[in-house]
Structures are given as structure tokens and as C-alpha cells.
NULODO-207136 format. One line per 3 residues: number of its first residue (from 1); for each residue x, y, z of N, C-alpha, C. Coordinates in Angstrom, 1 decimal, decimal comma, padded with zeros to 4 digits. Layout:
// residues N
NUM> X:Y:Z:X:Y:Z:X:Y:Z; ...
***
This chain:
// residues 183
1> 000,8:-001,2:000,0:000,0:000,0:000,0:000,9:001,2:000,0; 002,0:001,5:001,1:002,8:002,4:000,8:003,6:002,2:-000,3; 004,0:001,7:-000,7:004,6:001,7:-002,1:003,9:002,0:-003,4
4> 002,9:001,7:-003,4:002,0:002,2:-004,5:001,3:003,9:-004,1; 001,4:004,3:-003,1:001,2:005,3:-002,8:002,5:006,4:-003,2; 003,7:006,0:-002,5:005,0:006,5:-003,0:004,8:006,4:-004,9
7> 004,4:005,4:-004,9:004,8:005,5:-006,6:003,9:006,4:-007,3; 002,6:006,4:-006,8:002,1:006,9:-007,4:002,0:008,8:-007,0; 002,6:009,0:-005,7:003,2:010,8:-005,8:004,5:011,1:-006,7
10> 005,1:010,1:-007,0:006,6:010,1:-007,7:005,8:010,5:-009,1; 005,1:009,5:-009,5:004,7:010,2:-010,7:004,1:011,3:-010,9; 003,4:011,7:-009,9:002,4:013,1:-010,2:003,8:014,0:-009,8
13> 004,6:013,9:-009,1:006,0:015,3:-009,0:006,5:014,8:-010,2; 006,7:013,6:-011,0:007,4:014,1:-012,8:006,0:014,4:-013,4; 005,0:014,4:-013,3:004,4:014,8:-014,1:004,4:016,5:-014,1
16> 004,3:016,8:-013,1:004,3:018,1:-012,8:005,7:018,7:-013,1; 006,6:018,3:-012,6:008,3:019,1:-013,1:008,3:018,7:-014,7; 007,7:018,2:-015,4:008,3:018,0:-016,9:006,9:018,7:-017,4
19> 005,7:018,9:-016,8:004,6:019,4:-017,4:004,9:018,8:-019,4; 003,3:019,9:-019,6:003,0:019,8:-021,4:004,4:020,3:-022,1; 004,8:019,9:-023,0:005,1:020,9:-023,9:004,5:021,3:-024,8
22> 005,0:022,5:-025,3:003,8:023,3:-025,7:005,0:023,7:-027,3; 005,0:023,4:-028,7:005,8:023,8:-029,7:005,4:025,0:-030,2; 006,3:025,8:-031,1:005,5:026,4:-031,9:005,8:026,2:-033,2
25> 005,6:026,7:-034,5:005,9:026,4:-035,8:007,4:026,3:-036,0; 008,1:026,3:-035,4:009,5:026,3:-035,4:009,8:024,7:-034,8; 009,1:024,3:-034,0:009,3:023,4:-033,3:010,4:023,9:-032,0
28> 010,5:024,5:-031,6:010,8:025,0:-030,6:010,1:025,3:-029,6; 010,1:024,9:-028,1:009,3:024,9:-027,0:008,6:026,5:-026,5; 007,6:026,8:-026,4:006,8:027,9:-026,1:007,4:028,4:-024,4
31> 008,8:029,1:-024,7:009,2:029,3:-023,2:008,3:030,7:-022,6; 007,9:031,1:-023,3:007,3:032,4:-022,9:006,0:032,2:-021,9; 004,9:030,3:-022,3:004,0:030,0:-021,9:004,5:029,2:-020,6
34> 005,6:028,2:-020,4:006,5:027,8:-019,4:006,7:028,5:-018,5; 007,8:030,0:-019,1:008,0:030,8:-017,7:006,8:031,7:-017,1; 005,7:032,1:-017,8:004,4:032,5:-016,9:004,2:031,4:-016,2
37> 003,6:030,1:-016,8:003,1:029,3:-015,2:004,2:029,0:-014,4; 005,1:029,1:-014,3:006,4:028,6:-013,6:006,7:029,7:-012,5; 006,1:031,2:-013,1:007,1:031,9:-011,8:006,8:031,7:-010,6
40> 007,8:032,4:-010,5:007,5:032,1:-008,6:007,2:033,3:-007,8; 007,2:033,7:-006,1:007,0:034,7:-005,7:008,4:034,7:-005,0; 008,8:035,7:-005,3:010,1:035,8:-004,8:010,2:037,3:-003,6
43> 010,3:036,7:-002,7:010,7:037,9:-001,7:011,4:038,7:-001,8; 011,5:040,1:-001,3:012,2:041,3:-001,5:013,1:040,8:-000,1; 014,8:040,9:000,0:015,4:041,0:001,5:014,5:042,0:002,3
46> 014,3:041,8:003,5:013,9:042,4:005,0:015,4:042,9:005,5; 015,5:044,2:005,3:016,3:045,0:005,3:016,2:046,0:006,5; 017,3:046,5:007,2:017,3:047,4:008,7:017,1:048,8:008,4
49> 016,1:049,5:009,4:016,1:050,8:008,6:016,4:052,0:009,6; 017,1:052,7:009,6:017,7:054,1:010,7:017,2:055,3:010,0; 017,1:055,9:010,6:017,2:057,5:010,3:017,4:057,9:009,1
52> 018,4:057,8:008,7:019,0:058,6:007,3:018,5:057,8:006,3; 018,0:056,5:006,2:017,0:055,0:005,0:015,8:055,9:005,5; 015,2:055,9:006,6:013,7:056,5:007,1:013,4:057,7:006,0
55> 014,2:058,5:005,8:014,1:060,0:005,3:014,7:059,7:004,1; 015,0:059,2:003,6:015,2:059,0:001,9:014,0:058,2:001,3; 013,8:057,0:002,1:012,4:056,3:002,1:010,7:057,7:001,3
58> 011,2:058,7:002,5:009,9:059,8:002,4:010,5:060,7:001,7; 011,1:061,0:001,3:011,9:062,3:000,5:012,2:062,0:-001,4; 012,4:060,2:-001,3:012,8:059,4:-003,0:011,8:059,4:-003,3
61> 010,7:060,3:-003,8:009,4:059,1:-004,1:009,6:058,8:-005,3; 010,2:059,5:-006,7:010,1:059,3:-008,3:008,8:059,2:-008,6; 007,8:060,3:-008,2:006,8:060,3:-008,7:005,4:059,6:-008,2
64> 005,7:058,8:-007,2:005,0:057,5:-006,4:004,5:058,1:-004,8; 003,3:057,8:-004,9:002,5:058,2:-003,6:003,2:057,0:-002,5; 003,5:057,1:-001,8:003,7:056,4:-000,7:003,2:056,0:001,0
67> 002,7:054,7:000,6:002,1:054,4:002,1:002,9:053,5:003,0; 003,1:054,2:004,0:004,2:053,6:004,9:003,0:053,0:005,7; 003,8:051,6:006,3:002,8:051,2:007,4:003,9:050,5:008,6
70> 003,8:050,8:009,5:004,5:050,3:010,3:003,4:049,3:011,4; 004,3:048,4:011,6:003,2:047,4:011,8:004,2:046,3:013,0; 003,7:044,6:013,5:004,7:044,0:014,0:004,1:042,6:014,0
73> 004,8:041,4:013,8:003,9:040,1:013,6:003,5:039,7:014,7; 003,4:040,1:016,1:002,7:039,9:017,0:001,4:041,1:017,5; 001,3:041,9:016,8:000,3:042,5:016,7:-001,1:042,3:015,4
76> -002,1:041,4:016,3:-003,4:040,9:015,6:-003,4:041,8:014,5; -004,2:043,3:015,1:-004,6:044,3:013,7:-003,7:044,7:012,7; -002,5:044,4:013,2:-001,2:044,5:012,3:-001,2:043,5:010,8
79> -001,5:042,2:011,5:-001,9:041,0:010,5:-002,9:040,9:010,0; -004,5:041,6:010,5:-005,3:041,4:009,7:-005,4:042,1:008,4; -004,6:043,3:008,9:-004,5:044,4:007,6:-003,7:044,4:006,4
82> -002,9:043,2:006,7:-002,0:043,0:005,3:-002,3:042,4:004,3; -003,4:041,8:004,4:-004,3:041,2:003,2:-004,6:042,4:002,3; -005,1:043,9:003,0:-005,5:044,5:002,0:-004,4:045,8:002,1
85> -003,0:045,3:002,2:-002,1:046,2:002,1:-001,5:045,9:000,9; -001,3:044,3:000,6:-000,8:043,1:-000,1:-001,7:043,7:-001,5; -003,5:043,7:-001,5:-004,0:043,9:-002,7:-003,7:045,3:-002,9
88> -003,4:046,1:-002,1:-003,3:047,9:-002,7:-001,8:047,6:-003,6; -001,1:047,2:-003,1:000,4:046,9:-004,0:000,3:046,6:-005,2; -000,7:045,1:-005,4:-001,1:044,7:-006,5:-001,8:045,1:-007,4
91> -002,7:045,8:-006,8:-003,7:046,7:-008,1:-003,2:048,1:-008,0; -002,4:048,9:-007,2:-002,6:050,3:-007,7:-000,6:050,7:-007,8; -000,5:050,6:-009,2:001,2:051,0:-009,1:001,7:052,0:-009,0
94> 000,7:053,2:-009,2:001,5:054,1:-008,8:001,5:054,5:-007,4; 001,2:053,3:-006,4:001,6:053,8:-004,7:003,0:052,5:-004,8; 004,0:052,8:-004,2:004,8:052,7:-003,3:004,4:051,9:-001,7
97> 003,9:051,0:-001,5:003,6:050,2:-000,3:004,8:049,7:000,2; 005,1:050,3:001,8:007,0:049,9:002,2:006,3:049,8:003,3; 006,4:048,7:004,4:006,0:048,3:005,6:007,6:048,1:006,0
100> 007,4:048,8:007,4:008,3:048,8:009,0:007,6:048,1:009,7; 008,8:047,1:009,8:008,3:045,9:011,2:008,9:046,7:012,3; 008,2:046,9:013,7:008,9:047,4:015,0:009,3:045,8:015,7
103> 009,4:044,5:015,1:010,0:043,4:015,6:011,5:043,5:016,2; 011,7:042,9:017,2:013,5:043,1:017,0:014,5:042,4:015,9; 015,4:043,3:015,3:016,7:043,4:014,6:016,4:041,4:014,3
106> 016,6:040,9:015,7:017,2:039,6:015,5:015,9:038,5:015,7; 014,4:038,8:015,4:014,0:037,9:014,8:013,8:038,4:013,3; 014,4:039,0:012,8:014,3:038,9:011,0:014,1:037,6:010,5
109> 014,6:036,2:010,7:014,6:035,3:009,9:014,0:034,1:011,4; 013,3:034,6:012,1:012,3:033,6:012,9:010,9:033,8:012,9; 010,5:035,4:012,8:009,6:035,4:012,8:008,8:036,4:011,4
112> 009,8:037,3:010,8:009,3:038,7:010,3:009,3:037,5:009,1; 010,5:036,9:008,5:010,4:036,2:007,2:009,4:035,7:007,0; 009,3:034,8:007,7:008,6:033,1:007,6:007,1:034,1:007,5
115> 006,5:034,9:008,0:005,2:035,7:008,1:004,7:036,5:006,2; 006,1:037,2:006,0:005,9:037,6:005,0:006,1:036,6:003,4; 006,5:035,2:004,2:006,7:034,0:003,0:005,3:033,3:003,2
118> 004,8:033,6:004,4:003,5:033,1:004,5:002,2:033,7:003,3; 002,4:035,4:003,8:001,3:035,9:002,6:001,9:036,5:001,6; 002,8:035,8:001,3:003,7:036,4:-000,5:003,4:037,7:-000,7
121> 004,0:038,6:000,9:004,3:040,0:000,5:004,7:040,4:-000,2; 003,8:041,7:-001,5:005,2:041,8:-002,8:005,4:043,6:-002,5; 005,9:043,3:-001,2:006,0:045,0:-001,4:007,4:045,3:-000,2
124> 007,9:046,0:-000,3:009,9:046,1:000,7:009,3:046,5:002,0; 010,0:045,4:003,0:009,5:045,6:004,4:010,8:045,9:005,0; 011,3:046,5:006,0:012,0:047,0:006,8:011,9:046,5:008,2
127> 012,6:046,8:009,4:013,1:046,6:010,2:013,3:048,1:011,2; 012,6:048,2:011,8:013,0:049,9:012,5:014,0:049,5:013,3; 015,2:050,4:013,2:017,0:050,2:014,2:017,6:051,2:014,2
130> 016,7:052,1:015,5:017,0:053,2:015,8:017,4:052,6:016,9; 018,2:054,3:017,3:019,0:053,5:019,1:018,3:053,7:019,9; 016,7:054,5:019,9:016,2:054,9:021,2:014,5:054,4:020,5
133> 014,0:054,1:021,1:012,4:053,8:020,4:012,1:054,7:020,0; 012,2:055,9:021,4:012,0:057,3:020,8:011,8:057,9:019,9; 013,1:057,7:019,0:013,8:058,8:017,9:012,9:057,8:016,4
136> 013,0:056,8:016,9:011,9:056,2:015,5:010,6:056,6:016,1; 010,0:057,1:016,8:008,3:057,2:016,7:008,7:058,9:016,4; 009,7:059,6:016,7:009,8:061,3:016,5:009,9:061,2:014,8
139> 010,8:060,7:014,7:010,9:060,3:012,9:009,9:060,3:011,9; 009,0:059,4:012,8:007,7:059,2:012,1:006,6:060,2:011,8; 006,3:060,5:013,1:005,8:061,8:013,6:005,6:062,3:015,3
142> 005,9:063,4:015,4:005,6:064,3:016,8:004,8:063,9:017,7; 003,5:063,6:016,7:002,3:063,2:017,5:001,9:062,3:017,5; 002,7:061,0:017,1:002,4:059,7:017,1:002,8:059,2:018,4
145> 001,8:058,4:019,2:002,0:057,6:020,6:003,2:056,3:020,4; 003,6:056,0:019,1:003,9:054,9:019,1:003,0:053,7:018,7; 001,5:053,4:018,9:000,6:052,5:018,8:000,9:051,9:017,4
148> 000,8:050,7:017,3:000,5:050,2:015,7:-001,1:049,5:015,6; -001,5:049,2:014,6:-000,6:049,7:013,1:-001,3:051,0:013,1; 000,4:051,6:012,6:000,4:053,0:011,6:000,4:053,0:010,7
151> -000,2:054,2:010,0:-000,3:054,3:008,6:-000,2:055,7:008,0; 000,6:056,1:007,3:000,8:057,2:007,1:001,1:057,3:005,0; 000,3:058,3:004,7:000,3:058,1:003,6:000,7:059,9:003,0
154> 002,2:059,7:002,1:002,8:060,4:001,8:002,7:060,7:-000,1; 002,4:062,1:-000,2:002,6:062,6:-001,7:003,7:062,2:-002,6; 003,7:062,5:-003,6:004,6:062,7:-004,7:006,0:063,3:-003,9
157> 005,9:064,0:-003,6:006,9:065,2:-003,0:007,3:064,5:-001,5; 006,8:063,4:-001,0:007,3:063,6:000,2:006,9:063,9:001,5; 005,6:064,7:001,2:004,8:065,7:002,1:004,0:064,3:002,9
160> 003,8:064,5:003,8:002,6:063,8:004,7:001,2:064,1:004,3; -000,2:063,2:003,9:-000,9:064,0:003,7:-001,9:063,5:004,2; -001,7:061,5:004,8:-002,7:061,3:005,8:-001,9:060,5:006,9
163> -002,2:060,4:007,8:-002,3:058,9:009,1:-003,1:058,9:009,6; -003,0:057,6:010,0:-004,0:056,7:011,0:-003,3:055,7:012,0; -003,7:055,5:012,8:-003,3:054,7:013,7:-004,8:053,5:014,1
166> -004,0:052,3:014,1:-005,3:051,3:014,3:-005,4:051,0:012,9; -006,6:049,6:013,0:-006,7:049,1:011,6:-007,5:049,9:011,0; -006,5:050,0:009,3:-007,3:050,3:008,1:-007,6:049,6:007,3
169> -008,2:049,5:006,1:-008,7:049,0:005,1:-008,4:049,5:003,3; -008,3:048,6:002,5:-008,2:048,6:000,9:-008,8:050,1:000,8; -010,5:049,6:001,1:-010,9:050,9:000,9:-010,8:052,2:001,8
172> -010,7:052,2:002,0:-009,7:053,7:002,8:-008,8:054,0:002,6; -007,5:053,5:002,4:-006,1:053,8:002,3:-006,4:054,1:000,3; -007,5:053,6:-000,6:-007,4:053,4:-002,3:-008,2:055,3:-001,9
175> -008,9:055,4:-001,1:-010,0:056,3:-001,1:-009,2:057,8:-001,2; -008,4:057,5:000,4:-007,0:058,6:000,9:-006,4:058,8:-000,7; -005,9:057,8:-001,5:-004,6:058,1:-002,1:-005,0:059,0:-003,5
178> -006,4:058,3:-003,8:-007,6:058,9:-004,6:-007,4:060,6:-004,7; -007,7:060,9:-003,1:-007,8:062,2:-002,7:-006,7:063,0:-002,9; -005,5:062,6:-002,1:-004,3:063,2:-002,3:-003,8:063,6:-003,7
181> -003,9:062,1:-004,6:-003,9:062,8:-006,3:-004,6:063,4:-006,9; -005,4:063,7:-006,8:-006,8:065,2:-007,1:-006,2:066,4:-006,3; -005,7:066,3:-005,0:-005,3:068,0:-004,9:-003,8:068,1:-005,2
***
């Protein structure tokens, strides 16, 4: 019984790694039809971010509205909102979606990875690694308590032009960016 079981997943993994081929009038293999079903999702590195990354982050935009969200994988509302932080990346390209984890430095590859390999984030997350907690919540803004999730949604230019603290939503953050590119 296990052996025919074994045999019969061995064949469905060659069936699957050698898949159809697909010719065209040339007789040469349709790689164009191969590498669409084939890609993969490939993570962006989870990279550390200080002060002087923080303000180039909000100052580089090349034309791109930018919504920062600072967030942390032990914070619930933090995770439920990335589902529709994930689809704003995906459907609207001219935003810039860059998430700051406040996780520590040294679970990057125990807990921040394995999270963002879980919901095939396609958008550059960071690492806040400031020396005082402080100086990253002043960075962010004056009047921010620190609470996550933040969300802070930045112009063309750089300018601030919304936040929120607490969970947001697709539609609200699509609604915000709507606004800000009309004035």
C-alpha cells in the first residue's frame, strides 16, 4: 500500500516538473508559456532601517505616492490588515507600499520572514533600528504615541498627507490616495 502510494506521488511530481510541452511552428518549446506558469514569488530581502533610510524612504518618491505602514507580527490588527495592504500593492502601481516591522533586529529570519513568506508580500519591508524607540516614533511623527498599526500616507513630494493609527482598510487607504492625487 505504501509503495503504491509512493509510486504513485513520484509520478504526479514528474508529471508536474516536466509538465505539457507546448511547440510552436518552429518546433521549438513555447518558453514564454512555461515561464508565466512557472514563476515564482520571490521575496524582497527584509532589510534594517535608521534615520537617514527612514528620510530618503519619504523624501525618494520618483513620482509614487507612498504608504508607509508600520506594523509587527505579534500584533493581531497589524496581520489582519495586510491582506489589503498586499491587494493595494497589487492593483494600484502608482503607490509605493513599504512596511516597517517594530519586531527586533534579531527575529528577522524567525519570525518577520517566515510571516511575510507566508502571505507572499510583494512589497519592501524593513526593520526599524533606531538606538532609542523614541527617535523612530519622532521620525515618524511628533504626534504619534507609538501604537501600531500606523499608517501614514505620503505625496509625490514627500509631504505627509494622511495617518491613521489602528486598523485600516483597501478601501480607505485606495479612497485617501484617490484624494491626495486630485489636490
Amino acid at each position: 500500500m505504501l509503495r503504491s502510494l509512493l509510486t504513485q506521488s513520484l509520478s504526479v511530481i514528474l508529471l508536474l516538473c516536466t509538465g505539457c510541452s507546448s511547440h510552436n511552428h518552429d518546433g521549438n518549446q513555447n518558453k514564454e508559456i512555461a515561464e508565466n506558469s512557472i514563476r515564482q514569488w520571490v521575496p524582497y530581502p527584509v532589510e534594517l532601517l535608521d534615520q537617514k533610510g527612514l528620510a530618503r524612504l519619504i523624501n525618494e518618491r520618483n513620482g509614487k505616492t507612498l504608504l508607509l505602514n508600520i506594523w509587527a507580527t505579534w500584533c493581531q490588527p497589524c496581520v489582519e490588515e495586510f491582506p489589503d495592504l498586499i491587494k493595494l500593492a497589487q492593483t494600484d502601481t502608482s503607490v509605493e507600499v513599504i512596511g516597517i516591522s517594530v519586531d527586533y533586529p534579531d527575529e528577522i529570519h524567525i519570525k518577520v520572514t517566515s510571516f511575510l513568506e507566508k502571505l507572499k508580500v510583494p512589497f519592501k519591508i524593513y526593520i526599524a533600528k533606531f538606538e532609542k524607540q523614541e527617535d523612530f516614533i519622532t521620525a515618524i511623527d511628533t504626534a504619534w504615541n507609538g501604537a501600531i498599526p500606523a499608517t501614514s500616507i505620503y505625496d509625490r513630494r514627500g509631504r505627509k498627507q494622511f495617518s491613521r493609527i489602528g486598523l485600516g482598510t483597501y478601501d480607505l487607504f485606495e479612497k485617501r490616495i484617490q484624494e491626495i492625487r486630485t489636490n
